[in-house]
ZAPA-742664 format. One record per residue (C-alpha): residue number from 1; z, y, x. Coordinates in pm, whole numbers, plus 50000, padded with zeros to 5 digits. Example, Ala and Ser with C-alpha at 12.3 -4.5 7.8 and 13.67 -1.06 7.14 Angstrom:
residues 2
[atom 1,[50780,49550,51230]]
[atom 2,[50714,49894,51367]]
END
This chain:
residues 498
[atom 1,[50000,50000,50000]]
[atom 2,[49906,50335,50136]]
[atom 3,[50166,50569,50236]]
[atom 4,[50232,50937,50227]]
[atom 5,[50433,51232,50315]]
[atom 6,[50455,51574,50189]]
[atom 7,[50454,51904,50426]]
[atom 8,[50643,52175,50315]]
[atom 9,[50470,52540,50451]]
[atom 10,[50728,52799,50395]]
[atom 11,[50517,53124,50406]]
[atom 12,[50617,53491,50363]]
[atom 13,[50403,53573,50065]]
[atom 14,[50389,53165,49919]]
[atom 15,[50475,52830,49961]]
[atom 16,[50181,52606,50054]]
[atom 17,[50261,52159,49975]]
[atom 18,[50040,51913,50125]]
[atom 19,[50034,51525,50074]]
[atom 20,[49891,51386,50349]]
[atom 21,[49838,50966,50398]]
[atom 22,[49869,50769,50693]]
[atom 23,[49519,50838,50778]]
[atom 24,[49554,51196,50815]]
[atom 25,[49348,51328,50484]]
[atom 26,[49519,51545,50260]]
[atom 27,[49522,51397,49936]]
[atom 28,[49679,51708,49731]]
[atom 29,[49799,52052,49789]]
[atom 30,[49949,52328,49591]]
[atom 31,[50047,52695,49634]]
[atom 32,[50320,52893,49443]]
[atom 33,[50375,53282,49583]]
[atom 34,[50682,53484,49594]]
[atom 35,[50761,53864,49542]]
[atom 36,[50849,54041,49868]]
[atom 37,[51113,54338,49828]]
[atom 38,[51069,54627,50001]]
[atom 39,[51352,54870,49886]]
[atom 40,[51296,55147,50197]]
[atom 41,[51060,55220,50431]]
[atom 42,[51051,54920,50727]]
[atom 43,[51263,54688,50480]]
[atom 44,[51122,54347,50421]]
[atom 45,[51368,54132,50223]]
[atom 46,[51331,53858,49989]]
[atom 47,[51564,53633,49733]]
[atom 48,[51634,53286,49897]]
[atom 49,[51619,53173,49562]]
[atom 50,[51249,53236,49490]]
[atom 51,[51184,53036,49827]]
[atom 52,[51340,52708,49594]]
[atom 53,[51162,52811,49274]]
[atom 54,[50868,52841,49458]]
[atom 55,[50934,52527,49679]]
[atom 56,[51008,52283,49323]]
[atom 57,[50710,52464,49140]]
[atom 58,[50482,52359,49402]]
[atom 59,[50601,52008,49459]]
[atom 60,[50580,51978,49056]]
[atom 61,[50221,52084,49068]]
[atom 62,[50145,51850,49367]]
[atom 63,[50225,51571,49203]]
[atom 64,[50114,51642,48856]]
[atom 65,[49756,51636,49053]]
[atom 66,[49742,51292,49171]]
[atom 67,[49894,50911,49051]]
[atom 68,[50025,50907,49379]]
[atom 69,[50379,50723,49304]]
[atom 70,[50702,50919,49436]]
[atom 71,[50841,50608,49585]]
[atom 72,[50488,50572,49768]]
[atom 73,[50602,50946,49941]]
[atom 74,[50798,50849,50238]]
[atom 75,[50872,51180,50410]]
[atom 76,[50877,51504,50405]]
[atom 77,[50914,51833,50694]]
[atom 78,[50885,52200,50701]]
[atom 79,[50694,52445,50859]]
[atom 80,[50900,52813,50818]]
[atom 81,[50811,53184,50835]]
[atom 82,[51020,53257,51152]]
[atom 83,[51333,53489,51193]]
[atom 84,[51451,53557,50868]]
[atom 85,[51805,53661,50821]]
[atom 86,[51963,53441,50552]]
[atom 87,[52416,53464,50541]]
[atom 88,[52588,53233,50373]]
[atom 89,[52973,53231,50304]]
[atom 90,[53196,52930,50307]]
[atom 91,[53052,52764,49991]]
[atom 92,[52676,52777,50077]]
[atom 93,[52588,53080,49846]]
[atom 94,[52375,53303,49978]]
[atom 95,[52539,53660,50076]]
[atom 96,[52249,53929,50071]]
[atom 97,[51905,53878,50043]]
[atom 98,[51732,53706,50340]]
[atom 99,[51594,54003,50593]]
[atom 100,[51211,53892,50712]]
[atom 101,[51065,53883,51052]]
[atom 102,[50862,54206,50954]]
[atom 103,[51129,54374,50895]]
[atom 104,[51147,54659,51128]]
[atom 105,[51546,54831,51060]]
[atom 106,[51661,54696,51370]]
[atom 107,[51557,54939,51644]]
[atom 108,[51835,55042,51741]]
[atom 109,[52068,54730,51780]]
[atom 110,[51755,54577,51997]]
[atom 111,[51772,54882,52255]]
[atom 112,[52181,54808,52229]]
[atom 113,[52081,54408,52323]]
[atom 114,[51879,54563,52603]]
[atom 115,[52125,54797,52700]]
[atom 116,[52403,54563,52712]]
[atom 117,[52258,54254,52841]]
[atom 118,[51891,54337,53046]]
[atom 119,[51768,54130,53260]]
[atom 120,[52035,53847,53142]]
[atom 121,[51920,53808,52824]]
[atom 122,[51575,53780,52910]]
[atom 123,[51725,53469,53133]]
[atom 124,[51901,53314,52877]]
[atom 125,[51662,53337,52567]]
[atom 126,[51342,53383,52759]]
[atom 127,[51255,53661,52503]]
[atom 128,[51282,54062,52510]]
[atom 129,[51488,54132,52163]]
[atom 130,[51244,54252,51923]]
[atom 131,[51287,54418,51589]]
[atom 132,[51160,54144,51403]]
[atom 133,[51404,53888,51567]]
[atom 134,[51747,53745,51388]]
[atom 135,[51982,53843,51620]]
[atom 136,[51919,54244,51609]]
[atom 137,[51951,54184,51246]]
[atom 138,[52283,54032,51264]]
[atom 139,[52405,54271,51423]]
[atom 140,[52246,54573,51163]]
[atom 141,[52455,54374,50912]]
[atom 142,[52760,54383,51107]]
[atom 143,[52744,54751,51151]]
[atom 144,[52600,54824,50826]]
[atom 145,[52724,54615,50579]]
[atom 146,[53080,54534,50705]]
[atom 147,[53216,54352,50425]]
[atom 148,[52938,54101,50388]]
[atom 149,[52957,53990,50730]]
[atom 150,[53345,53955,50721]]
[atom 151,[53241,53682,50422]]
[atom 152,[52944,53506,50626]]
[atom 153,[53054,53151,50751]]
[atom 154,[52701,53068,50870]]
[atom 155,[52356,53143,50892]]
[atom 156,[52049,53007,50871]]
[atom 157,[51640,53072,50884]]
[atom 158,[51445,53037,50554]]
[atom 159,[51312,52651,50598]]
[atom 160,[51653,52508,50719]]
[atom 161,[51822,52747,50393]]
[atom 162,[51551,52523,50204]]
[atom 163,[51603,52188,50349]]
[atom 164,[52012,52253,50315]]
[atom 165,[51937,52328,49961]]
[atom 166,[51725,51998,49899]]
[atom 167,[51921,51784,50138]]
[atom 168,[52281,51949,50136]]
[atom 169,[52288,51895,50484]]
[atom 170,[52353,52266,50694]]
[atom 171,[52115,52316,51033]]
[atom 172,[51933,52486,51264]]
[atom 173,[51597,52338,51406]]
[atom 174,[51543,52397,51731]]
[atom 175,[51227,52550,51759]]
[atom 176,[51323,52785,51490]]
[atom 177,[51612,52885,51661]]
[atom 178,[51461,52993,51985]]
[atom 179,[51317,53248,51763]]
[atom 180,[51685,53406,51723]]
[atom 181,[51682,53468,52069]]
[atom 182,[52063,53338,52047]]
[atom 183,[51929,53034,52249]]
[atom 184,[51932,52930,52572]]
[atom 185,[51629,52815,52561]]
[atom 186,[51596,52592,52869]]
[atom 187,[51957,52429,52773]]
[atom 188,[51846,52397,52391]]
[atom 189,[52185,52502,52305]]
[atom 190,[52364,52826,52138]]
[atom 191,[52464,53077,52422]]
[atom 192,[52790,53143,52429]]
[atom 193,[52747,53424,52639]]
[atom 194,[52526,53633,52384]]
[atom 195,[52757,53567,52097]]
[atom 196,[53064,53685,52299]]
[atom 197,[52864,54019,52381]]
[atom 198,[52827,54092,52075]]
[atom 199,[53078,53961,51856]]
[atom 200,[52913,53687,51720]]
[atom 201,[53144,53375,51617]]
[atom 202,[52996,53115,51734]]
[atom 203,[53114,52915,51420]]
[atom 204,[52799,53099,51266]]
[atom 205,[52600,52941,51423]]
[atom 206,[52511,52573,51263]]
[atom 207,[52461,52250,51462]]
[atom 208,[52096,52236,51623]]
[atom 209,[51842,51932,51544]]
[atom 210,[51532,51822,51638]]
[atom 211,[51211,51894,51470]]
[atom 212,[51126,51535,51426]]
[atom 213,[51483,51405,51365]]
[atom 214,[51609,51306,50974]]
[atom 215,[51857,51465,50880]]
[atom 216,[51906,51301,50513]]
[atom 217,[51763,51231,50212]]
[atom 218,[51697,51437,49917]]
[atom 219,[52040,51483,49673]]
[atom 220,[52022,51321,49369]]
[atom 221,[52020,51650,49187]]
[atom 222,[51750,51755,49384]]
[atom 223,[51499,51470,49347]]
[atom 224,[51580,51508,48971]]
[atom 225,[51462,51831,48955]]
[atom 226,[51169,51801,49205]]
[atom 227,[51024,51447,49075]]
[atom 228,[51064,51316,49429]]
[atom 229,[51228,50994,49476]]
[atom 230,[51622,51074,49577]]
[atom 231,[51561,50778,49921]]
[atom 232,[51229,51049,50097]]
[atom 233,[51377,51104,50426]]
[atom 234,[51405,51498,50489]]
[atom 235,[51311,51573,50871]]
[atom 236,[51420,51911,51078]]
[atom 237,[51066,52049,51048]]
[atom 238,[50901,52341,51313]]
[atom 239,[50873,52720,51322]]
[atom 240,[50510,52774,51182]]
[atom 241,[50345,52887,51476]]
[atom 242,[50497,52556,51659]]
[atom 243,[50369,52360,51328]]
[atom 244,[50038,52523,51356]]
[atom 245,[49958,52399,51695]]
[atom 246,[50036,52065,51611]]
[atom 247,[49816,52093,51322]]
[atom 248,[49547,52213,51534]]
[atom 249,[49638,51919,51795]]
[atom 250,[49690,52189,52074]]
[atom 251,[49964,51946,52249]]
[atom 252,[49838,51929,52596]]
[atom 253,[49871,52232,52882]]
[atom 254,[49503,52291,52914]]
[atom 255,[49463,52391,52560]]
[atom 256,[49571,52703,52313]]
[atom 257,[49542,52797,51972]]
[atom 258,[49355,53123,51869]]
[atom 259,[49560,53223,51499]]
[atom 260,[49358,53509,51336]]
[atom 261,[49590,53557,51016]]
[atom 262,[49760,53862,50916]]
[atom 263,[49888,53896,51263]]
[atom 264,[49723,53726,51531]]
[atom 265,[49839,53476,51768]]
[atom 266,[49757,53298,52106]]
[atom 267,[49970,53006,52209]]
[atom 268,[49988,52735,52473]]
[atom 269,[50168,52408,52508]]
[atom 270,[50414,52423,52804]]
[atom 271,[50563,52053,52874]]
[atom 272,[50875,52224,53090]]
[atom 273,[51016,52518,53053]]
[atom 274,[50944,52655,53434]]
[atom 275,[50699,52945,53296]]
[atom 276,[50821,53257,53320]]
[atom 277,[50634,53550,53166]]
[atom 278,[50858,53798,53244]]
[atom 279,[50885,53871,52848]]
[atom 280,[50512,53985,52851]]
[atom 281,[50511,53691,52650]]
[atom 282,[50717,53466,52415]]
[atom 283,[50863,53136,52527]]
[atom 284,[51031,52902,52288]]
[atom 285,[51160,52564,52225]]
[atom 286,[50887,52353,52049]]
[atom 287,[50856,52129,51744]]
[atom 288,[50689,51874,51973]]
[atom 289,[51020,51671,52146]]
[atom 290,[51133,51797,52491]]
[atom 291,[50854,52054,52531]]
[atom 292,[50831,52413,52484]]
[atom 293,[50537,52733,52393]]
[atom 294,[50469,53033,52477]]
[atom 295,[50260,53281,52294]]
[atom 296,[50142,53623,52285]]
[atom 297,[50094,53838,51964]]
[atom 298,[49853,54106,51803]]
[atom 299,[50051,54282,51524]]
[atom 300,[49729,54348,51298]]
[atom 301,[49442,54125,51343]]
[atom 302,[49313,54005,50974]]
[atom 303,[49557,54210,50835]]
[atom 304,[49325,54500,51045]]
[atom 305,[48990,54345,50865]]
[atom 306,[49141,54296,50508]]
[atom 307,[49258,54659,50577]]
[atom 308,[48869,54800,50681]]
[atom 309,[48734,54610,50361]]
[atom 310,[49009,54743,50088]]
[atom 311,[48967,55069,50233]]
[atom 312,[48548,55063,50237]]
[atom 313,[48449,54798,50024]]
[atom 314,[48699,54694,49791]]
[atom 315,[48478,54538,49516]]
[atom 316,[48289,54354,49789]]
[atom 317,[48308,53946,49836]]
[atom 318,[48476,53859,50161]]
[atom 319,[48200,53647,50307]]
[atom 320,[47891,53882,50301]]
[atom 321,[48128,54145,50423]]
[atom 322,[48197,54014,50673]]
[atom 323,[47839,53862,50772]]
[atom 324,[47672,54226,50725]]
[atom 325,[47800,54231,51101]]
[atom 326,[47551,54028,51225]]
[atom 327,[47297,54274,51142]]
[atom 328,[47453,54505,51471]]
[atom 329,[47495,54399,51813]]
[atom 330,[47734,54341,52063]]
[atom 331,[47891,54652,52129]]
[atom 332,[47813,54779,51758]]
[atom 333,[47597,55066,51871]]
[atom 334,[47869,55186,52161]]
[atom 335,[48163,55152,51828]]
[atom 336,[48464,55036,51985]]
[atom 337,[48763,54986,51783]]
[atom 338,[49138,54914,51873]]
[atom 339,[49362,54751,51567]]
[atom 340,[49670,54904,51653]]
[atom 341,[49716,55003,51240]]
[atom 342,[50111,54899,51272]]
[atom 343,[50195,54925,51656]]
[atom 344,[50134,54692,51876]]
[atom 345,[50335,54358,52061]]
[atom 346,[50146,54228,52324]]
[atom 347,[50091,54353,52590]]
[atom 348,[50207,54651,52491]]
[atom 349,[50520,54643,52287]]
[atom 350,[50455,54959,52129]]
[atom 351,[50557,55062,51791]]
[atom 352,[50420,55421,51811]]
[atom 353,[50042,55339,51908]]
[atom 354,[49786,55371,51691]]
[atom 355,[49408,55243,51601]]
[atom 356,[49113,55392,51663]]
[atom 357,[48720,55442,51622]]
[atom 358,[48594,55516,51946]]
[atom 359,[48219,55622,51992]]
[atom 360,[48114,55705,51626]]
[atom 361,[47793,55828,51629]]
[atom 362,[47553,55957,51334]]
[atom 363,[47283,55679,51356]]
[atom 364,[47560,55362,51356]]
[atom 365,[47586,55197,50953]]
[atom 366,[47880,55045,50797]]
[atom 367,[47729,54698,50975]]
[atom 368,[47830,54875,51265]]
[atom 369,[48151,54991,51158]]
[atom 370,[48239,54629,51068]]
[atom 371,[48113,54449,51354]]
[atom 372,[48356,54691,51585]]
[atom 373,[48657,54598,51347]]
[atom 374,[48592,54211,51450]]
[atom 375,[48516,54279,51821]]
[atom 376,[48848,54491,51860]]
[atom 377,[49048,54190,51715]]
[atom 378,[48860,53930,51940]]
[atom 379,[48943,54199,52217]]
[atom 380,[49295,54208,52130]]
[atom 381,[49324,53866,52160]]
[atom 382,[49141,53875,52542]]
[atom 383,[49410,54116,52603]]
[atom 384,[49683,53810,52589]]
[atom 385,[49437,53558,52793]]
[atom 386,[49455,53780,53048]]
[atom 387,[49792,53757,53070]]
[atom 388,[49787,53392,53073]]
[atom 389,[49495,53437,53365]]
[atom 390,[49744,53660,53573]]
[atom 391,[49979,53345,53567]]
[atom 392,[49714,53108,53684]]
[atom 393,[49676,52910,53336]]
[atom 394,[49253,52885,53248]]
[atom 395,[49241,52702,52922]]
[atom 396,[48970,52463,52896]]
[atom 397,[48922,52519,52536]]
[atom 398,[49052,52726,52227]]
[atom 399,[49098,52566,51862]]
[atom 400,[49019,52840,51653]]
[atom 401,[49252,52854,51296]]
[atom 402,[49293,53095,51014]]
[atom 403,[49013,53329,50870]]
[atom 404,[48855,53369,51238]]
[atom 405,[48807,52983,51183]]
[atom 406,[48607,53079,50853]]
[atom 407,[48314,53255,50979]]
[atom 408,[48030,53140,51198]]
[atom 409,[47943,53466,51312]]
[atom 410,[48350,53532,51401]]
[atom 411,[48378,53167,51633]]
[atom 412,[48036,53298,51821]]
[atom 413,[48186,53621,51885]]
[atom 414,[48577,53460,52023]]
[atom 415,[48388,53213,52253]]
[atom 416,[48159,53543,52440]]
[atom 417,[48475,53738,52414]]
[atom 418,[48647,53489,52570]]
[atom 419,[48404,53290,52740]]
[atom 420,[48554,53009,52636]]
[atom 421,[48451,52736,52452]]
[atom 422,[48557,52788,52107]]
[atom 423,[48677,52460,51858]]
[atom 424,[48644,52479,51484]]
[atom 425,[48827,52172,51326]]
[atom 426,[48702,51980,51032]]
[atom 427,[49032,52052,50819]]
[atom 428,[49190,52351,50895]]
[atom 429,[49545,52322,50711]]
[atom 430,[49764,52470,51010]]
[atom 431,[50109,52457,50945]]
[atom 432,[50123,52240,50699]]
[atom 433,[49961,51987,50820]]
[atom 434,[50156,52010,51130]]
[atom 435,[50505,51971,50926]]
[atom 436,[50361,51646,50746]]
[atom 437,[50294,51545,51114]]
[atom 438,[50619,51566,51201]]
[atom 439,[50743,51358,50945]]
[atom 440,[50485,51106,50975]]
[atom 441,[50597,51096,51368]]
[atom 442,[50952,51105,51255]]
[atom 443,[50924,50840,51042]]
[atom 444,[50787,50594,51335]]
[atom 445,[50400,50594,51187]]
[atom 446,[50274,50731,51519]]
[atom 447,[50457,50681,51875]]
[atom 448,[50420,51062,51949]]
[atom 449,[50229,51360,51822]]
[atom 450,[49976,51350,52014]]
[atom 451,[49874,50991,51925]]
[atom 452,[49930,51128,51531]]
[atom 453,[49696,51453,51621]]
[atom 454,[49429,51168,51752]]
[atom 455,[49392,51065,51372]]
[atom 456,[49493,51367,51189]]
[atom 457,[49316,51627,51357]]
[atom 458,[48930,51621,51379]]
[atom 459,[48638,51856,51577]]
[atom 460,[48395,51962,51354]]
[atom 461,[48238,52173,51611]]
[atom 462,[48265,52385,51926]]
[atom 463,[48103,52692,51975]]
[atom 464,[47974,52755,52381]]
[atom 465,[47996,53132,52504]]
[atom 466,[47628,53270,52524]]
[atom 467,[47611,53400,52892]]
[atom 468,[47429,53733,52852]]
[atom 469,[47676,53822,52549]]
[atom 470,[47939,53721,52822]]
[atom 471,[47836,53997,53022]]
[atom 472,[47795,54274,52772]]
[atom 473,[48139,54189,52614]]
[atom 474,[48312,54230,52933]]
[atom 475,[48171,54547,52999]]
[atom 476,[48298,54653,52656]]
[atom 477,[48592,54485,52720]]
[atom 478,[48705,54730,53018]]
[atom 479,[48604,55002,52799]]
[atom 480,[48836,54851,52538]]
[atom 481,[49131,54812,52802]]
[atom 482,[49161,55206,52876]]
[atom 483,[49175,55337,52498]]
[atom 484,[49552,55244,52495]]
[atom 485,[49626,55467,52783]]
[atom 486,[49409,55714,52691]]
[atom 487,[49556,55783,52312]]
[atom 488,[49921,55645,52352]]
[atom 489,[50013,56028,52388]]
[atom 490,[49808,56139,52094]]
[atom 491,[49881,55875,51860]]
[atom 492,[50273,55922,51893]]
[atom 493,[50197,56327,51863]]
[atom 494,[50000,56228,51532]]
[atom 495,[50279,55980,51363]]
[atom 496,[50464,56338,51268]]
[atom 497,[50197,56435,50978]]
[atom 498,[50169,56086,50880]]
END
């Protein structure tokens, strides 16, 4: 009898289920969104509660879809939306709305981090503390909201709130809680010595567990109200961008994953945790056992493109949109275009630089105008690789995911850009696919993940960089690499009549 397991993708704006078999094809998915709260300017909050309404509406759906029997459903894992801030007090309820990783309050309890701790903390957690990590927001509720904090017993991140809530069992997964940057990362343990700076107890801080280890079963109650059969074995589950590279089968050093979604993403397997970036980039614990990655990341890729298109052409379909570029050139009639639109992470770090049209001329169309929008992303993904170049890593190949995996035209462009060779994969489910990987590994299907990725994860094609596009792009490419120094002045002058 065929078996399945269910992947869980815990997103910011919806919950994505898919039922995968032991073969690797998805049999069924289903998508439920959430409202996100935004009650001031740089708050990003949502109810922990919609996460489970969303979560059993989805699973409901799933299985009203196919004759799949529940007790044929074996397992089931998580992929999470990373960072989130959710308190809980000594009964489990939930304290204050959870506080997202785009949440941006925090700016001033990361320079105290930095302040404080320097060069130390970037030892310990391998990570410069960002806004949109947990610990600077601990610490905004500690000085904020006094009284709440004096309640919270522990706290979690929004797939291990979930999994507690369908498994009653309280814990942190590891490569989730890297993202806290209240790890030490290369001990894959809580530091002590970042929760004693700043008055953190460390009974916060919940016991740690392996992506791929089970950690229960559903309750009763909850299989009741879910349709699932109460003996499905619940495992730890990944951070999404760990669970996307395992659903793209980037599990060896020589590869990375290109992630165009709302933000953008670069990431490499590391099998040790001997890189050192410096902070330029992110390291973290992974979802794959006993290995870390390390990633850079571009604040407004799609979200840069869905932006140009709402703005331009909002009754336009996506796809011809976004193919009217091919009717430019490289270089979009000397366009260039930096998509900066929020700040900026890496390499810059910059949360006062803005985007920019560079070049416009009278005889360029809106072709143009497009095709510049989708270079500067590509570009700002270059700028990460090159990063990765300085510290001796050549990749032999990028897999290509999200909506730059979508168009033709957009996996042409990333292999010139890059002048790599670009992968598109046959199914392109990301994270989760990656979390039903871990539970198929976690339930003893497959030996490792990588011999799971060898049947799950399938090449439809690879695109090869075009040598004289090569050559033009990095031309345009050094162009692109001096319009942050050359506006980083003005675009800070320019936030004041914004």
């Amino acid at each position: 009898m065929m078996k399945y397991v269910i992947g869980v993708d815990l997103g910011t704006s919806a919950v994505k289920v898919l039922l995968v078999d032991q073969k690797g094809a998805v049999v069924a998915q289903a998508s439920q969104p959430y409202p996100l709260a935004q009650p001031k300017p740089g708050y990003s909050e949502q109810d922990p509660e919609d996460w489970m309404r969303g979560v059993t509406a989805a699973i409901h759906e799933l299985l009203a879809k196919t004759d799949v029997a529940p007790t044929a459903i074996e397992g089931l894992s998580y992929s999470g939306q990373m960072h989130g801030l959710v308190l809980l007090d000594a009964q489990g309820n939930v304290l204050r709305p959870a506080i997202l990783w785009n949440d941006t309050r925090t700016t001033a309890q990361s320079a105290e981090i930095t302040a404080k701790m320097g060069a130390q903390f970037l030892a310990i957690t391998r990570n410069r503390p960002l806004e949109g990590f947990t610990l600077p927001k601990l610490l905004w509720v500690k000085e904020n909201e006094p009284a709440i904090f004096a309640q919270a017993a522990s706290f979690v991140l929004p797939k291990d709130y979930v999994r507690y809530r369908m498994t009653g069992h309280l814990e942190m997964e590891l490569s989730d809680a890297a993202g806290t940057v209240m790890l030490d990362v290369a001990g894959k343990k809580w530091s002590d010595e970042i929760c004693e700076a700043f008055g953190i107890p460390t009974s916060l801080c919940p016991p740690l567990v392996e992506a791929t280890k089970q950690v229960g079963t559903l309750t009763p109650a909850y299989a009741a109200l879910s349709g699932l059969d109460p003996a499905t074995a619940v495992f730890g589950g990944g951070a999404d961008n760990a669970c996307g590279a395992i659903g793209a089968g980037v599990l060896q050093p020589q590869q990375a994953m290109c992630s165009i979604g709302t933000s953008g993403v670069v990431l490499t397997y590391e099998p040790d945790a001997t890189a050192d970036y410096h902070g330029h980039l992110h390291l973290f614990n992974h979802a794959a056992p006993n290995a870390f990655y390390s990633m850079g990341v571009t604040l407004a890729a799609g979200y840069s493109l869905s932006w140009f298109k709402h703005t331009f052409a909002p009754d336009e379909e996506f796809t011809p949109f976004v193919n009217s570029a091919a009717t430019s050139i490289p270089g979009a009639h000397g366009l260039l275009f930096t998509p900066y639109l929020v700040g900026e992470r890496t390499p810059y770090a910059d949360a006062a630089i803005r985007g920019s049209f560079i070049g416009v001329d009278s005889k360029q169309t809106r072709a143009d105008f497009v095709r510049a929008v989708l270079e500067g992303i590509t570009f700002s993904f270059r700028d990460i690789l090159e990063i990765y170049a300085a510290n001796g890593k050549a990749f032999k190949q990028l897999v290509s995911i999200g909506g730059g995996a979508k168009s033709p035209l957009w996996l042409q462009m990333q292999a010139d850009v890059f002048n790599t060779p670009i992968v598109r994969l046959t199914s392109e489910q990301g994270p989760g696919l990656g979390a039903a990987m871990l539970a198929a590994v976690g339930l003893g299907w497959f030996a490792t993940l990588q011999d799971c990725a060898a049947q799950f994860v399938q090449v439809k094609q690879v695109y090869q960089p075009d040598p004289a596009a090569v050559t033009q792009y990095q031309k345009l490419y050094d162009c692109y690499r001096d319009v942050y120094p050359a506006t980083k002045n003005l675009t800070a002058r320019l936030i004041d009549f914004q």
